[in-house]
C-alpha positions in Angstrom: 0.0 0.0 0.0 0.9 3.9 -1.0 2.3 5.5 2.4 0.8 8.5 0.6 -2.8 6.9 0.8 -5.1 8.3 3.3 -7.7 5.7 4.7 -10.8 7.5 5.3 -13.1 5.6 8.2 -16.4 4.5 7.1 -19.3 6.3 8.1 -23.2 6.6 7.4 -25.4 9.6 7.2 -28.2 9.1 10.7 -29.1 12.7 10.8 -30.2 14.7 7.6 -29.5 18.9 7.6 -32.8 20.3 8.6 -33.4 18.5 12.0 -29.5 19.4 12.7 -30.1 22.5 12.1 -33.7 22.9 13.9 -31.0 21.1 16.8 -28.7 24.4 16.7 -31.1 26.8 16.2 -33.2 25.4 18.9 -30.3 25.6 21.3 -29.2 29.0 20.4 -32.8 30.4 21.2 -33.1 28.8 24.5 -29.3 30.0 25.5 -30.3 33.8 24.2 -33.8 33.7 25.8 -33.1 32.1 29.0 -30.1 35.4 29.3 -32.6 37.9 28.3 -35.1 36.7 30.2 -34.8 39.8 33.4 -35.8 43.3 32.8 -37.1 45.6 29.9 -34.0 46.0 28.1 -33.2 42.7 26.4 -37.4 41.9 26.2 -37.4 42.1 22.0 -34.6 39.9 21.8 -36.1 38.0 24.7 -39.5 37.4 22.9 -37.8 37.3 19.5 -36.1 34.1 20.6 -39.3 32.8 22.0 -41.5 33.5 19.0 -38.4 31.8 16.8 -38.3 28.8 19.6 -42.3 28.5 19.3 -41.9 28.6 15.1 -39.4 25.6 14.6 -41.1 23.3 18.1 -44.1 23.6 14.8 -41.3 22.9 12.1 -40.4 19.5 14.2 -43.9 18.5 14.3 -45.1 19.1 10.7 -41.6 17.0 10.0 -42.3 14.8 12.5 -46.0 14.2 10.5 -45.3 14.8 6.7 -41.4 14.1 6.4 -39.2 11.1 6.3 -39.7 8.0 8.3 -36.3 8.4 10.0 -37.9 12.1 11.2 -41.1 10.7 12.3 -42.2 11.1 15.6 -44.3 7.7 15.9 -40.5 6.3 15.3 -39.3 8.3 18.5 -42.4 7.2 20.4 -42.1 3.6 19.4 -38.5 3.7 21.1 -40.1 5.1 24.2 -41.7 2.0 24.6 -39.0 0.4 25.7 -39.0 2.0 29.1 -41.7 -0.9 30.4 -38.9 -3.9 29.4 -36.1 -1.3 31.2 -38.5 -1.4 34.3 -39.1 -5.4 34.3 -34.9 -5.6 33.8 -34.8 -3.8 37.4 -37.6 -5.1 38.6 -36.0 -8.6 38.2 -32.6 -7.8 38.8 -31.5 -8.4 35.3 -28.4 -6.8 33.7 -30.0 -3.8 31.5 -29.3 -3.9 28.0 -26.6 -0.6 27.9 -27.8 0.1 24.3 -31.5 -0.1 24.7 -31.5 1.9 27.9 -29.0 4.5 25.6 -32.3 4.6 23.3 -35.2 5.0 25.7 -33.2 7.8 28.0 -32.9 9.8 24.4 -36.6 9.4 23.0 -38.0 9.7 26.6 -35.9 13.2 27.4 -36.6 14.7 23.6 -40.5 14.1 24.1 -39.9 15.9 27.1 -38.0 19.0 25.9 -40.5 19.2 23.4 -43.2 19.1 25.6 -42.2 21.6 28.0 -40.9 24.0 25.0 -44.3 23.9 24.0 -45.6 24.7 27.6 -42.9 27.5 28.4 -43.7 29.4 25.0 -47.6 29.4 25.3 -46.8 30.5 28.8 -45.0 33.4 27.9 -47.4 34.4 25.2 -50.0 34.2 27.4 -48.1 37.0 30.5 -47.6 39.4 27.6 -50.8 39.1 26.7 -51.9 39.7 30.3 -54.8 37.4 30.1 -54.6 36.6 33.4 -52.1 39.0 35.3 -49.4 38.6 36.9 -50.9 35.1 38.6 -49.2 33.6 35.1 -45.4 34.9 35.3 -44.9 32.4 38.1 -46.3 29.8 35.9 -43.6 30.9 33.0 -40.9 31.3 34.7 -41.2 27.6 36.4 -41.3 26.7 33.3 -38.5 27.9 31.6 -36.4 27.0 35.0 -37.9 23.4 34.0 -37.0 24.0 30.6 -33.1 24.5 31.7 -32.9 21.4 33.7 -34.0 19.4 31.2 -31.3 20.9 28.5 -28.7 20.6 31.4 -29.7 16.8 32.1 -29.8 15.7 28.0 -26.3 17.6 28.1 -25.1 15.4 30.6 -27.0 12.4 29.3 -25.0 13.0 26.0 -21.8 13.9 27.3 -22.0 10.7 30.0 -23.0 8.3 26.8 -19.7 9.5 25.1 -18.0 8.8 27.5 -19.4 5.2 28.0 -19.4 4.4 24.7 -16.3 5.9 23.9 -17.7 7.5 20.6 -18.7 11.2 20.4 -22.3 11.5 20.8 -22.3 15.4 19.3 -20.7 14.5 15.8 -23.8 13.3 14.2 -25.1 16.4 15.2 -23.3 18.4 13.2 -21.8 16.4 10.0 -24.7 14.2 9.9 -23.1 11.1 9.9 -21.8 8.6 12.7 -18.1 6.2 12.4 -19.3 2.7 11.4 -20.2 0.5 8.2 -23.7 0.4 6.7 -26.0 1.8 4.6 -26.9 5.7 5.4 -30.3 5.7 7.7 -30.7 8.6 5.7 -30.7 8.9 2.0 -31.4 12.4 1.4 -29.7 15.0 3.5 -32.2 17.5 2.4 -29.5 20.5 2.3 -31.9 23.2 0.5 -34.5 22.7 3.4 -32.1 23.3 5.9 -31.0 26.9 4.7 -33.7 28.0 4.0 -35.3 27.3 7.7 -32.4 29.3 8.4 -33.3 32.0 6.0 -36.7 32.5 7.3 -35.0 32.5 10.7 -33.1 35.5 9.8 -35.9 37.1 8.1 -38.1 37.0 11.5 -35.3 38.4 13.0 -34.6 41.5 10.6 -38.2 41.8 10.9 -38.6 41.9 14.3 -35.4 44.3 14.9 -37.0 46.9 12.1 -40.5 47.3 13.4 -38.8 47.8 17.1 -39.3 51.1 18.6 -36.7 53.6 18.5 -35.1 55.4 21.5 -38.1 58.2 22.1 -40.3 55.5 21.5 -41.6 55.4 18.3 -41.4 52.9 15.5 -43.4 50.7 13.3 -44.7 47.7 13.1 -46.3 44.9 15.5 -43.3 45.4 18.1 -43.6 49.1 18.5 -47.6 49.0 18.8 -46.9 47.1 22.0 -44.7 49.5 23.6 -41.5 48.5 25.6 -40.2 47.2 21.9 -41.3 43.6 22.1 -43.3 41.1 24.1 -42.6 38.2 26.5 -41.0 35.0 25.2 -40.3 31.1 26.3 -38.3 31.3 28.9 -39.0 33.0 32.8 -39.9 36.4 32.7 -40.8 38.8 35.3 -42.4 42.1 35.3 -40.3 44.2 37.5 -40.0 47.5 35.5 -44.2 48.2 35.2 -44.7 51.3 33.7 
């Protein structure tokens, strides 16, 4: 063999380019909200992130209905299943199956980030509103402080799994494809309808800075009719700064 020859490790594509990049954008908005998330200052970014947070939580679900079968979410609630033959295992003492358990701890937390998501944004949509006063802030803000322990605990699940398993657990996230011989999981990486989920992204986001209020307090558009420059978002909010 060549010394010059470089051996390139087999891999197959798991993850196609819009759900990584729902993935990222989902964890940016979350990071941005959940820093924004006290006072008047930061609230249009604050709500801007929730609004973006709320938009692709419907992206996943339409995907999760109309795309793929590798996207589907019946597929990630079949694999939740598994948690009643993970409960027998202890229940009987048996040795749990490392891989299986790997599976349902993944499909169980995503469900549950999804879930709450959906929770913490409707809550926050519903304190700016003021539908109900202030009775509601409490409501959003234990949600979004729900909302972080759940990213901090499938952060540690994923890091923890690495570790175990002695194969980076982030990788797929972000080229698509995870070490190993096969066939790809996932035949089309659908590259065109992950930029332009980003370009609508950035869109909402132009939008939302150019109808914000100016410094005397006037502007145009949806965010400036509201006053304050923007509304509440996902995460916890509070309403010190009443006018």
């Amino acid at each position: 063999m060549d010394k010059g020859v470089t051996t390139v490790a087999p891999s197959r594509r798991t993850v196609d380019a819009p759900t990584r990049v729902f993935h990222w954008l989902l964890a940016l908005c979350f990071v941005g909200a959940y820093v924004t998330s006290e006072g008047e200052r930061w609230r249009l970014v604050h709500v801007t992130l929730g609004y973006t947070m709320a938009g692709l939580l419907s992206w996943r679900v339409l995907w999760g209905l109309l795309g793929p079968r590798h996207a589907r979410l019946g597929a990630l609630w079949r694999k939740t299943q598994g948690v009643r033959n993970v409960l027998l295992s202890l229940r009987g003492g048996q040795a749990l199956n490392g891989r299986q358990l790997q599976t349902v701890l993944m499909a169980v937390g995503v469900l549950a980030l999804m879930s709450v998501i959906a929770l913490t944004t409707a809550s926050g949509y519903v304190v700016y509103q003021d539908w109900w006063g202030e009775a509601f802030e409490e409501v959003h803000e234990v949600m979004g402080n729900t909302l972080l322990s759940l990213v901090l605990a499938h952060v540690a699940l994923v890091v923890g799994i690495s570790v175990w398993r002695r194969q980076n657990q982030v990788t797929p996230m972000i080229t698509g494809r995870t070490a190993g011989a096969g066939q790809d999981v996932v035949r089309h990486n659908q590259g065109w309808l992950a930029a332009l989920m980003v370009v609508c992204v950035l869109a909402f986001w132009g939008w939302q800075w150019q109808s914000a209020p100016t410094a005397g307090g006037t502007g145009s558009g949806p965010a400036a009719s509201q006053g304050h420059g923007g509304h509440h978002g996902h995460d916890h909010d509070d309403d010190d700064d009443e006018d």
